[in-house]
N, C-alpha and C positions, 0 to 999 in steps of 0.2 A: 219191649214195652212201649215203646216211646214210636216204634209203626203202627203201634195197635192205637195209641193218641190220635196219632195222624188222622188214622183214618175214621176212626169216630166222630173225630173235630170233621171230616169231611160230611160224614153221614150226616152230619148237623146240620150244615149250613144248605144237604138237601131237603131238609125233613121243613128246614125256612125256605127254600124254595116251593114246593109243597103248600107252604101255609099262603105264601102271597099268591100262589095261583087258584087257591079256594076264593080267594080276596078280589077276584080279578084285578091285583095287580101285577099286570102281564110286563110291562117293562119292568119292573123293577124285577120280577121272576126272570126274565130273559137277561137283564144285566148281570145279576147271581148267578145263573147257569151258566153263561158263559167265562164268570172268573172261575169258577168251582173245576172248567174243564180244561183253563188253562193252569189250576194249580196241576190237575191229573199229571197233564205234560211237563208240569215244573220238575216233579218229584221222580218220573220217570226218566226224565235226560238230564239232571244230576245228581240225583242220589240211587237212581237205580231201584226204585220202588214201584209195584204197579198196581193201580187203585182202578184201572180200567174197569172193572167188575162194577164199578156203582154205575159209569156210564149209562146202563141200560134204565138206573132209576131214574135218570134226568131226563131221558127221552119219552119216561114212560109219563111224567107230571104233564110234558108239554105235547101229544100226542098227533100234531097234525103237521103235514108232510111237512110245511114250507120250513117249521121251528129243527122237525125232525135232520133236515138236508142242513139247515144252519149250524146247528151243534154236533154233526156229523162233521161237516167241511171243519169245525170248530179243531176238533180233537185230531183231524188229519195234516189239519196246520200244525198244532202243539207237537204233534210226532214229526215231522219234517215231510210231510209227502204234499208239498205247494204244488202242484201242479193240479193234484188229485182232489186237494182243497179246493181252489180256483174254480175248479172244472163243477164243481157240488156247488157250491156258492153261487156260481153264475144261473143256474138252475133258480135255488131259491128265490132271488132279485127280482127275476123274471117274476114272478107268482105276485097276485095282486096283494095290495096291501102292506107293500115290503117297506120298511121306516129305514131313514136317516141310518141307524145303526148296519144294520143290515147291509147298506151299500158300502159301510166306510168300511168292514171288516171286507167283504168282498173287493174294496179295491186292495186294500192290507196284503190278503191273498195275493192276485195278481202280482205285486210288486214282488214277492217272495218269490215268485213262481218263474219271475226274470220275464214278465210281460208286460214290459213299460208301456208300448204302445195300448196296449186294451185298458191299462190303467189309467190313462192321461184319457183316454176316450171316454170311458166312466164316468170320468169328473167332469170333463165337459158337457159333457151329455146331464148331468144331475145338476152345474151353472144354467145352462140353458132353461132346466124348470124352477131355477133357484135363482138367481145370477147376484146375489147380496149374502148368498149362506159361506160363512167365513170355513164351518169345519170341512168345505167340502176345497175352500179354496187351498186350506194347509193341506190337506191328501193329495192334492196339486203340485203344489210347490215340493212334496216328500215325492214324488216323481219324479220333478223335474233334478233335484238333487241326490237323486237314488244314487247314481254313478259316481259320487261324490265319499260315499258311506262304501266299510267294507261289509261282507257279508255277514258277522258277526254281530252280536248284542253287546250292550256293557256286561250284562250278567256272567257272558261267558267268558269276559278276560277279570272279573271279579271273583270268579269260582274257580278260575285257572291260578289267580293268585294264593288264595286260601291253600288250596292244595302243595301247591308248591310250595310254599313258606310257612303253611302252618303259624299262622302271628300268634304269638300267646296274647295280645289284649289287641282289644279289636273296640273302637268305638263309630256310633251310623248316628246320623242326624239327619232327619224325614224318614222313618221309615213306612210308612202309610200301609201299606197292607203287607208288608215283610215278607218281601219277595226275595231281597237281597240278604237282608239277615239272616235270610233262612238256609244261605248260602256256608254259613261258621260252621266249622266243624269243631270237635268234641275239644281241642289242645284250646280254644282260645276263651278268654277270663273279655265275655263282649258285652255291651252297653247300647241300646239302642233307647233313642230320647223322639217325642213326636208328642205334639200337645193334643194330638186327635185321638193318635192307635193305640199306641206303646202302653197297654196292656193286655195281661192275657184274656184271652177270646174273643177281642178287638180284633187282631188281625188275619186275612186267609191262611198265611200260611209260616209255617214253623220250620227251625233245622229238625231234622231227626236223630241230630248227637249236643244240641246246644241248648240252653235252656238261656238267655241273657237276660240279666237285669233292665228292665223297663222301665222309664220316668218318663208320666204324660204329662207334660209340661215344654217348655218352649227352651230352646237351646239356651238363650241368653238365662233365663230364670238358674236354668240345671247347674250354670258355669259359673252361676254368682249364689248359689245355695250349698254344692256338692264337693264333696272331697274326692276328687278322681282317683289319687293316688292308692286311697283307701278302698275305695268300692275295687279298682282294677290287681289290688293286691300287689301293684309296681310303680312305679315313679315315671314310666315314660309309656306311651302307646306306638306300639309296631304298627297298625295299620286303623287309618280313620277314611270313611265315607263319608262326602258330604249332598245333604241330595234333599234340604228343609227349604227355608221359603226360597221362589226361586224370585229373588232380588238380589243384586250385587252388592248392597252394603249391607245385608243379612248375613251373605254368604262369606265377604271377605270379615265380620265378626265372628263367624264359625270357626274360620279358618286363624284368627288369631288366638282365640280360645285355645282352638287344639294343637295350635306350633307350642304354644307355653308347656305343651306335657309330651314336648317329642326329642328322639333319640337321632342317635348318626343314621342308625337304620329305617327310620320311619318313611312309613310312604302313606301320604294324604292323597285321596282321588277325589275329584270335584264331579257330580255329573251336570249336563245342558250347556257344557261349553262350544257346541257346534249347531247351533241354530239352523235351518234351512232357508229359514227368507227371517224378515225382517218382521212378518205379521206377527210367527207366533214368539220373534223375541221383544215384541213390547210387552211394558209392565204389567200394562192392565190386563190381565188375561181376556182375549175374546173368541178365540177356538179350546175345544178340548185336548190336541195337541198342541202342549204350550209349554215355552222351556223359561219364559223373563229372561230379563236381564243379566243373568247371572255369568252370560260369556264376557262381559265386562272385566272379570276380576281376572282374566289372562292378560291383557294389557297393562294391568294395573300392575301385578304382581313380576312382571317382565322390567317394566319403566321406574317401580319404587324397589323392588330389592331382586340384582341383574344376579345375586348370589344364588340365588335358587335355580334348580332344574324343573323347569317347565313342559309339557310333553303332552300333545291331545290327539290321542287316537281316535280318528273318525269312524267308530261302532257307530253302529244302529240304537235307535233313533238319532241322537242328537250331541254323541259323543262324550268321551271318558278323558278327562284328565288327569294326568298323574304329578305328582309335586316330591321333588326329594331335594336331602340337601337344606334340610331346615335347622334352624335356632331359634332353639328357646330363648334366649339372652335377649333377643332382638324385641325393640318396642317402639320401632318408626313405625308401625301403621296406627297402632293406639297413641304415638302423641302428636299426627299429623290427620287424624281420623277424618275430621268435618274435612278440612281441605280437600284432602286426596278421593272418599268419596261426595265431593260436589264437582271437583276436576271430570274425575271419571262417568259420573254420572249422563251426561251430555254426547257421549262420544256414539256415535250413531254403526250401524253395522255396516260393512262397506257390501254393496250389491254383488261385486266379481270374484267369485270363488278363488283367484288368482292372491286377491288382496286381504282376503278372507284368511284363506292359507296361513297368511305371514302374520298376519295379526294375533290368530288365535293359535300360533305354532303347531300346526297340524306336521305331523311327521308321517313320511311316506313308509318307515318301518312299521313290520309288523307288529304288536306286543308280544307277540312270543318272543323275537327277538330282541325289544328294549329288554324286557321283562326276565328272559332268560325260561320261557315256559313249555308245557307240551301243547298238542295242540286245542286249539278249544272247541269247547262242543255246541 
């Protein structure tokens, strides 16, 4: 029943693609189309479901070569054939009229495809007609730091976890279009909080064994209104995501929240603790790949409480933190709060990946092996 949801909720959001291209609103129809066909791919490499069959409706809305070769390379990326993507994609760019997006998903490709050079060429090539366009300078700097990242997502040491440990209570903070949420399986009692998404038909994409309780409202509201214990049916959470504003003193408030309701076993993961350059970790967001300030709270939480096990595996994009080893008992960051973030707030990123490393404890293990997992997909 709940495949058959799936895929309705799919047909849906084509029947809305559909309607904005009667509308001619072609970007906003191309940006839908293209999440609609990275859900395809979501649900296919990890739940094992395959919705490829609507594919042909989304080609059929936008029927002219250049859209057709885009959402083609699109679905060839989402399946893993980068090469084959790259090679379709490079195709389309070429073709006149090709936008900003267009090129950035094509260098996207490339990088996947383990073609750093053609990718740093791209973007050069695209400063040269631009030389002030910042989203072109962050798909830059994601080259130049490619080597840096393994070849893996968060997602997939996020979905390696759930399977393996099965967390009975699970709570997500940002979940914007529920990609990760969507990752719970059927044993966990999960909570996902976001003042945008976090209700139903808000979001792309769903579990196919999980239905979680959703509160659209702002982490701090949920933490000072809500009875966790009650809603979760337990007194402590096995497993909490944190991934809501990406600000450092938002984020170390998330994380003090959810230490108050955590176990011997609990493991907190932070995401955007690996920044690439220093553009897209300022505050103010000025690219659409943009992680803030939030790598902040790894130094913070190293230098104010050394008791914690700190741990940031450099996945793709921008890195996965994982935190264990926590107490509830403990209230040194809520009765030193202004200090410690106006301390921290100032500390600037360091440029050498060397000094980078130490800072934000980047560990050279893999997470299968911190983590104790299979491998991931």
């Amino acid at each position: 029943m709940r495949e058959l949801q799936l895929r309705e909720h799919i047909e849906a959001q084509i029947r809305q693609i559909e309607s904005l291209s009667q509308s001619e609103k072609y970007v906003e129809a191309y940006l839908l189309s293209t999440t609609v066909i990275e859900a395809i791919g979501f649900y296919k490499r990890y739940w094992d479901l395959d919705f490829t069959s609507l594919f042909s409706r989304i080609l059929a809305v936008q029927p002219e070569y250049q859209f057709m070769m885009v959402f083609t390379a699109e679905l060839l990326y989402q399946q893993g054939h980068y090469v084959s993507a790259s090679d379709l994609a490079a195709l389309a760019v070429r073709l006149e009229n090709s936008g900003d997006f267009f090129n950035i998903n094509y260098i996207r490709m490339l990088r996947a495809a383990d073609r750093l050079d053609q990718a740093r060429s791209e973007c050069l090539r695209l400063l040269d007609l631009g030389p002030n366009e910042q989203n072109i300078m962050a798909e830059l700097a994601q080259c130049d730091a490619y080597g840096h990242f393994s070849d893996k997502d968060y997602y997939s040491v996020l979905h390696a976890v759930h399977a393996k440990y099965s967390p009975a209570t699970y709570l997500e903070i940002g979940v914007a279009q529920g990609r990760s949420l969507a990752l719970v399986g059927k044993q966990a009692r999960a909570i996902g909080i976001d003042p945008d998404t976090a209700e139903q038909g808000r979001m792309m994409y769903m579990s196919p064994e999980n239905c979680p309780l959703l509160f659209r409202t702002t982490s701090d509201d949920f933490f000072e209104r809500a009875d966790l214990p009650a809603l979760l049916e337990a007194d402590t959470l096995a497993m909490a995501f944190l991934d809501g504003l990406h600000l450092f003193e938002q984020t170390l408030r998330d994380f003090i929240n959810v230490e108050r309701f955590s176990g011997p076993e609990t493991m907190v993961f932070i995401h955007d603790g690996l920044p690439v350059n220093r553009l897209v970790a300022e505050r103010n967001r000025k690219t659409a790949f943009w992680v803030g300030d939030v790598w902040k709270i790894i130094p913070c939480l190293k230098e104010v409480r050394p008791d914690l096990e700190v741990i940031t595996f450099p996945v793709q994009p921008s890195g996965l933190t994982l935190i264990r080893g926590l107490d509830p008992k403990s209230r040194v960051f809520e009765r030193q709060f202004d200090v410690i973030t106006s301390h921290f707030r100032g500390l600037e990123l360091p440029e050498a990946w060397d000094e980078r490393n130490c800072l934000l404890n980047i560990t050279s293990q893999p997470p299968e092996q911190v983590l104790g997992l299979s491998e991931l997909r």
